[in-house]
C-alpha positions as CSV (number, residue, x, y, z in Angstrom):
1,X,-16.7,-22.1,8.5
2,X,-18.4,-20.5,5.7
3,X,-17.5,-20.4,2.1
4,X,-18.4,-16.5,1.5
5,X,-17.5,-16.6,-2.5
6,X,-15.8,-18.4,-4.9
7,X,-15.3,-16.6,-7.9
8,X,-12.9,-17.5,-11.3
9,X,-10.8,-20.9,-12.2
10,X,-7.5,-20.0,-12.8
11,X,-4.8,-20.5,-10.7
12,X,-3.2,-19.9,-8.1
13,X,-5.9,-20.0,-5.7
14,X,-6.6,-17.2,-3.1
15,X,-8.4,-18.2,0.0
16,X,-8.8,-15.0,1.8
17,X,-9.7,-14.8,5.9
18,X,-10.6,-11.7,7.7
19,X,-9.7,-10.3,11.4
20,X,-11.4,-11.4,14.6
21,X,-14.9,-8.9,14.9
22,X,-14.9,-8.7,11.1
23,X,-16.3,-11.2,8.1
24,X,-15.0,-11.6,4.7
25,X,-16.6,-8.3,3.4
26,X,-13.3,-6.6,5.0
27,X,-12.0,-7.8,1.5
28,X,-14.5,-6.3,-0.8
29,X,-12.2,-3.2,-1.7
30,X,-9.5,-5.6,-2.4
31,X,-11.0,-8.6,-4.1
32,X,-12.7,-6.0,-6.5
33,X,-9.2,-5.0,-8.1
34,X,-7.8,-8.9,-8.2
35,X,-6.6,-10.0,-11.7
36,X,-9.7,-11.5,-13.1
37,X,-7.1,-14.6,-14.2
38,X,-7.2,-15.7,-10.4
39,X,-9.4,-17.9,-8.2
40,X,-10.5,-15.8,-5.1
41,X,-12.2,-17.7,-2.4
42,X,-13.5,-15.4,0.6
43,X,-14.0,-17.3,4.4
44,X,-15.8,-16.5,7.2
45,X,-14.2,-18.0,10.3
46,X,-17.0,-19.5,13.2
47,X,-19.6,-16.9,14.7
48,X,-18.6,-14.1,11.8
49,X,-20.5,-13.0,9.2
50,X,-22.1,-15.9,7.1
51,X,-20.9,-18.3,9.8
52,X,-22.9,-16.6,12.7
53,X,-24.0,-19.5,13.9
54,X,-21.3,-21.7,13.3
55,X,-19.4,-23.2,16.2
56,X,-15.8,-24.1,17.5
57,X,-14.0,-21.1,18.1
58,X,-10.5,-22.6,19.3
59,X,-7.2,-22.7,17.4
60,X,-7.8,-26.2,16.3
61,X,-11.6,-25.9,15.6
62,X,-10.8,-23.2,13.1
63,X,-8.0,-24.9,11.4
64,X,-10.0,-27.7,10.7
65,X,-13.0,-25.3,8.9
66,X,-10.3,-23.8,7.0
67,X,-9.2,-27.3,5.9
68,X,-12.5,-28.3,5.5
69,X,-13.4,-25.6,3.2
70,X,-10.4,-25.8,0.7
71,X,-10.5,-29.5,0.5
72,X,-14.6,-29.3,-0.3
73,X,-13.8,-26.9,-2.9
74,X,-10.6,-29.6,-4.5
75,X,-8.5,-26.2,-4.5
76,X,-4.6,-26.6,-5.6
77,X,-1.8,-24.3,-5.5
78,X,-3.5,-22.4,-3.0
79,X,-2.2,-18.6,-1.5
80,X,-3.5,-18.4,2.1
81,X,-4.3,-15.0,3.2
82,X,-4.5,-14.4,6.5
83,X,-5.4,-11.0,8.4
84,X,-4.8,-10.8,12.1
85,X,-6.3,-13.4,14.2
86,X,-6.5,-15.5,11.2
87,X,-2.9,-15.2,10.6
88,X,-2.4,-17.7,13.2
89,X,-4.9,-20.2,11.5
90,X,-2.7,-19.7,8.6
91,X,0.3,-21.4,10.2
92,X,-1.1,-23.8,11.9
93,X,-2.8,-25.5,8.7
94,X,0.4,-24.8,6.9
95,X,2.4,-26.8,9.9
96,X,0.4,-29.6,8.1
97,X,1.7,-29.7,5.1
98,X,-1.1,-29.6,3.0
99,X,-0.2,-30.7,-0.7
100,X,-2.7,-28.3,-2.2
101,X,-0.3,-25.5,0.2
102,X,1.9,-22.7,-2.1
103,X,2.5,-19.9,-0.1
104,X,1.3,-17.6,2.5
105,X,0.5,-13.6,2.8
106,X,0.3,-12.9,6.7
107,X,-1.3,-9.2,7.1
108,X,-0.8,-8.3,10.8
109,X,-0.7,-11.7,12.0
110,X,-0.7,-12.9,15.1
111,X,2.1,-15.5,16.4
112,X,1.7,-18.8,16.6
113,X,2.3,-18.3,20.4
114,X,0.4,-16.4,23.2
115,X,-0.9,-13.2,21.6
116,X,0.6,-10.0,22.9
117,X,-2.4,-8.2,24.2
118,X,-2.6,-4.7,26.7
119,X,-4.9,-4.8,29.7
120,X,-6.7,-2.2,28.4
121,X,-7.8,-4.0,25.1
122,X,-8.1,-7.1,26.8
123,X,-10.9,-5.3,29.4
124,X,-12.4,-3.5,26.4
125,X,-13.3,-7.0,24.2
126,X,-14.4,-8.6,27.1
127,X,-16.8,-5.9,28.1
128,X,-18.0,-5.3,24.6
129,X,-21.5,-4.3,24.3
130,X,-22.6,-5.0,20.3
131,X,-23.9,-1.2,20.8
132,X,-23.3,1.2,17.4
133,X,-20.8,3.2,20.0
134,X,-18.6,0.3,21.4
135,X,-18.1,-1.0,17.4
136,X,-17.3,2.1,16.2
137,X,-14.8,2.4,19.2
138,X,-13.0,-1.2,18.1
139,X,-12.3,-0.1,14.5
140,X,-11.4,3.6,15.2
141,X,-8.9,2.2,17.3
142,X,-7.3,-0.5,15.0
143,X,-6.7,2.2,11.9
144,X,-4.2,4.2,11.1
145,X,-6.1,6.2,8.4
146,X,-9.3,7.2,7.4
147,X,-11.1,4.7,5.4
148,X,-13.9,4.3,2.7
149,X,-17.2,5.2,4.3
150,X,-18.6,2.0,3.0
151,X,-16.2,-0.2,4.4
152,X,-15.9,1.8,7.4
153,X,-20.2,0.8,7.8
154,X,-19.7,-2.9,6.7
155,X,-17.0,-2.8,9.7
156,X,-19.3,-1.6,12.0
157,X,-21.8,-3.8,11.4
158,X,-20.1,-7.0,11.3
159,X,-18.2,-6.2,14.8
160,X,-21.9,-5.6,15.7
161,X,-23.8,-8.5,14.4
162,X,-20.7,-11.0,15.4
163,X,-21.9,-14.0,17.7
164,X,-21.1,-13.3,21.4
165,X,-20.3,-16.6,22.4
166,X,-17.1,-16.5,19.3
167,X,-16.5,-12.7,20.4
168,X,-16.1,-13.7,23.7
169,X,-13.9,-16.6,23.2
170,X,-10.7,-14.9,21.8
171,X,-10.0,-12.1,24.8
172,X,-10.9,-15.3,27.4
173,X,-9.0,-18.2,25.9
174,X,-7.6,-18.0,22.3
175,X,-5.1,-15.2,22.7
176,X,-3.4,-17.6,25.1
177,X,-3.4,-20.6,23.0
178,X,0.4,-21.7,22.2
179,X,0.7,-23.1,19.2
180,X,4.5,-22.0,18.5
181,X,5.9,-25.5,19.0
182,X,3.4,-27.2,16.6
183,X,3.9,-24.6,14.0
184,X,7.6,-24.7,14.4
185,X,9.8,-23.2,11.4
186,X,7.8,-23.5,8.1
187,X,9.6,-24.1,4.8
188,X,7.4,-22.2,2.3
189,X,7.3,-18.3,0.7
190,X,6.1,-16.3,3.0
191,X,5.5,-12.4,2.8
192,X,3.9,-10.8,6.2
193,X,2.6,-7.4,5.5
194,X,2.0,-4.7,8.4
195,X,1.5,-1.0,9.1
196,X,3.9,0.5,11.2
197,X,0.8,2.5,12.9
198,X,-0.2,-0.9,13.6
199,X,-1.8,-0.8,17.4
200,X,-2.4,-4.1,18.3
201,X,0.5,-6.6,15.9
202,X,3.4,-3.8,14.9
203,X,6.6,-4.1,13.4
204,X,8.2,-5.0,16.8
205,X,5.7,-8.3,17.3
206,X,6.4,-9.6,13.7
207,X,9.8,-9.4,13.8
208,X,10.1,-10.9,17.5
209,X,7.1,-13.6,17.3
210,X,6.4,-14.7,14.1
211,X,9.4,-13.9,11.5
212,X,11.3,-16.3,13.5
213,X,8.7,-19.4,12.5
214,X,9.2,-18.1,8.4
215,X,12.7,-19.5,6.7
216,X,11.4,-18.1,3.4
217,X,9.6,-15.2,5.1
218,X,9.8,-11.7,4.2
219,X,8.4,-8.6,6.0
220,X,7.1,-5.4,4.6
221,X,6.0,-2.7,6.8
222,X,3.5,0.2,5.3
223,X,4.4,3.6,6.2
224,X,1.6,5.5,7.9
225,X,-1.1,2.7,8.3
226,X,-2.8,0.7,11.0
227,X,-4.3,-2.8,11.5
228,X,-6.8,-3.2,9.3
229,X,-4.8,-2.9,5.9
230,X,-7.6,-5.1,3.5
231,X,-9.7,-1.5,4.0
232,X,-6.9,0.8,4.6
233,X,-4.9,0.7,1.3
234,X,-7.3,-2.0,-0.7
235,X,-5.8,-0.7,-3.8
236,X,-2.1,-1.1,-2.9
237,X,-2.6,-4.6,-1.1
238,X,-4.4,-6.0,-4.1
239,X,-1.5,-5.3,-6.4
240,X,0.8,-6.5,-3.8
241,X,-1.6,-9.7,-4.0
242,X,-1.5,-10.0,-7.3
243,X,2.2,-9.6,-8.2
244,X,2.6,-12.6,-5.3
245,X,0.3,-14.3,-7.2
246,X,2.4,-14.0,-10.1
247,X,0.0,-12.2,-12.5
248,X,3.1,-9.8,-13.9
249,X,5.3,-13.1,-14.6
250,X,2.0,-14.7,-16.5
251,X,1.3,-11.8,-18.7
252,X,4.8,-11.6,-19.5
253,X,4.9,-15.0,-20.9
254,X,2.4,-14.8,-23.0
């Protein structure tokens, strides 16, 4: 686990985590329009991005670099963000308890339990090549709209410059990792955000797999957009980020 950025004091916390073939750069869009009041910490997770070479690329390996990294950092009254893959991560530190724990954002998560997955997509990840081609492929088939050419590059590259070995390891293992006992029901806020384009985590998956491990969970779905929301609607989902945050509340008071 790499600490990407760290960037402000005030509180809460933000800890950010991206979607499996991605880095923390998915959030550039969206860390650019954060209230400059909060703490934003960006992650990569093991063989992505900054942590290309960084091992242990099971459930409870990544947990543990997420732990790792807040605790290094003595954050409190911490938001965890997770996006997809990292979702999970999210709920199983938060089974925990950590003390330094507020709330969670879930965008697109997956469940705690066995990941839903097609064969097609399965066949596809396995037999992914690093070619130009193949990542353009993944992310034009996770969106449900057209996206900033930038971020639509960065995307491309990261899917292509991720480590094979932590690539690999998600379609052959990972996905069938159950954790959905451990994580259990947690008692915390909770908001889980997804597109109702959504190809891989939609609507139907949240509400059946992971809304039931949420008492305090709420579910919003985004008309008209797909998977990758951080660089589909950065605009919108930092606002949404920021009103969680409670940056409205705080300027109210003062």
């Amino acid at each position: 686990m790499m600490i990407a950025m760290d960037r402000g004091q005030g509180a809460p916390a933000l800890v950010l985590m991206h979607f499996f073939g991605s880095s923390h750069r998915e959030w550039d869009g969206v860390v650019s329009r954060l209230d400059d009041s909060l703490r934003v910490v960006t992650l990569d997770m093991p063989g992505f991005g900054t942590a290309h070479d960084v091992e242990g690329y099971d459930v409870a390996a990544m947990t543990r670099h997420v732990q790792d990294a807040i605790e290094r950092l003595a954050l409190d009254n911490v938001i965890l963000v997770g996006h997809s893959f990292s979702g999970r991560i999210a709920m199983t530190l938060a089974a925990q308890q950590p003390a330094w724990l507020q709330s969670l954002v879930l965008v697109a998560p997956a469940p705690p339990g066995p990941q839903p997955v097609s064969e097609e997509e399965l066949e596809f990840q396995l037999g992914f090549d690093f070619s130009v081609e193949s990542a353009r492929e993944f992310i034009d088939g996770a969106i449900g709209v057209d996206i900033a050419p930038d971020l639509y590059e960065q995307a491309v590259e990261d899917a292509m410059t991720a480590h094979p070995a932590a690539w690999r390891a998600w379609p052959a293992a990972t996905y069938a990792e159950d954790w959905a006992e451990v994580v259990g029901i947690l008692n915390m806020p909770a908001w889980v955000l997804v597109g109702d384009r959504d190809p891989s985590l939609p609507p139907s998956v949240q509400r059946e797999a992971v809304m039931p491990h949420l008492a305090r969970g709420s579910l919003e779905v985004y008309e008209g957009m797909g998977h990758l929301l951080p660089m589909e609607m950065p605009e919108q989902l930092a606002a949404r980020l920021n009103a969680i945050a409670g940056v409205d509340e705080v300027r109210r008071g003062a």
